[in-house]
Every structure is written in C-alpha cells, then in structure tokens.
N, C-alpha and C positions, 0 to 999 in steps of 0.2 A: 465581470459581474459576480461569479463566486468568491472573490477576493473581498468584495464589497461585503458581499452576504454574510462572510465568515468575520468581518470587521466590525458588521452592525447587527449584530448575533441575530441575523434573520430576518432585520428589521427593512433593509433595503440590498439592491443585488437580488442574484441568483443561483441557486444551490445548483451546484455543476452532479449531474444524472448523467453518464452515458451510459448505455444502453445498448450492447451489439455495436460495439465499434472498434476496427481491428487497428491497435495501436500497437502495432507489430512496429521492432527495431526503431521507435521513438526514444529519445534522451528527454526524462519527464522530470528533470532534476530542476530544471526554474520553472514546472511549474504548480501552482499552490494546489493540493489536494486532500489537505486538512478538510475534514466534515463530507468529503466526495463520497457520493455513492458510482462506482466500477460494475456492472452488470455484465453479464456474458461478453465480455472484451478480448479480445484478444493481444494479451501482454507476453507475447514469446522475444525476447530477448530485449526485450526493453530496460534503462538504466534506472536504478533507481537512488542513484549515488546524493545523497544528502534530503530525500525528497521527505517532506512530512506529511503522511498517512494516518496524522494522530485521529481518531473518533471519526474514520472514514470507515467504507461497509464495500468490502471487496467480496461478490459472488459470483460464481459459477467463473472462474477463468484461469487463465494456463497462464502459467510464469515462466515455463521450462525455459533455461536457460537467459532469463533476465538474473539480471545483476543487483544485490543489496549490498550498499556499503555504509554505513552511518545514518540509515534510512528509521524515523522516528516513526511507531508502532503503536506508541501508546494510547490504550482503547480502540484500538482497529477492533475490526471487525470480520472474522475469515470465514468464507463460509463455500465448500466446494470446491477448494484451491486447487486445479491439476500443476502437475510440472514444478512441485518445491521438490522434493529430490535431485531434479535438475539443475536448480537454479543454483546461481553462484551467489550463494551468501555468504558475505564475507563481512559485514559486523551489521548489528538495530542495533537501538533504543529502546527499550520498551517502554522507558522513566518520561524525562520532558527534559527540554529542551536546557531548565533551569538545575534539574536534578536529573543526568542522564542514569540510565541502567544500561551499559553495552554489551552485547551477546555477542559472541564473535564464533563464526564458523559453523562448526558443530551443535555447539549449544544454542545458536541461533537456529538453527535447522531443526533443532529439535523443539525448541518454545513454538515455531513456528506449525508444528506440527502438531503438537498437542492444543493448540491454540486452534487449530481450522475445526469449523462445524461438518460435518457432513453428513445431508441428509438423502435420502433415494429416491 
C-alpha cells in the first residue's frame, strides 16, 4: 500500500506511519521507506544497507548499533535520534539516487548529527 502511495504521489495506497513498533534486528533493506513516517521505533541493530529514507520523518528512535551502508537520506527528516554514535555508518547519500552525494564513515556520522533536530 505505501509503495502505491509513493507511486500515485498520494493519490491511491497508504502512507506507511509506524508508531511504537520495535523493529529490533530487522534487515529493512527491500523494504520501500521513502516518504515513511518511523515514530518511537525501536531500530537497535537494524540494516539499513541500500534502504531509501529519502523525504521520510525519523522521530524519537535509537539506531545504536544499526548499520548504514549506501542508505539514501536525501531530505530525511531526524528528529530525537538516540544511538548514532553507535551506529555503524559506513557510507549515505545525501544527493539522489540519479546524482548521488556519498558520505562515508565519519563524515557521515557527522552530517548525521548535525542534521538530527532535537527538542526537550
């Protein structure tokens, strides 16, 4: 349904919303999460090896020790990220898919960090 949604820019399908759901040690790498709204989730070691996050709204959740490898970022959306310190970043995107921008390691950990909102 969200695949539809993000196909028919809204028109038909369903905007994927989780909400408090622990998606603990999932490989989320096929599945689509472009425009997703991630709510209080719990993503502790989860992969995110090629996954596209582009103009998706990641809040309130822990990444510690999930995996980014090639994972596309562009216009995400971070807001209350615990556990990026942890996490094994190892290359984003920030660009698109057609014109990539690839961060790799450090400086991905760091766009990442200046990039997350957070409010109290």
């Amino acid at each position: 349904m969200h695949k539809k949604w993000v196909e028919t820019i809204g028109k038909e399908g369903e905007m994927l919303k989780l909400d408090e759901v622990d998606l603990r040690s999932f490989d989320v790498s096929d599945v689509l999460l472009e425009q997703a709204y991630l709510i209080d989730c719990n993503l502790i070691n989860v992969s995110f090896y090629l996954t596209d996050l582009s103009w998706a709204r990641l809040e309130n959740i822990d990444i510690s020790v999930a995996t980014f490898e090639e994972t596309l970022l562009n216009g995400v959306t971070l807001k209350n990220i615990k556990g990026i310190e942890e996490a094994h970043i190892k290359s984003i995107n920030i660009g698109t898919l057609e014109k990539p921008i690839l961060l790799k390691s450090d400086e991905a950990k760091k766009w990442m960090l200046e990039k997350c909102e957070v409010s109290f």
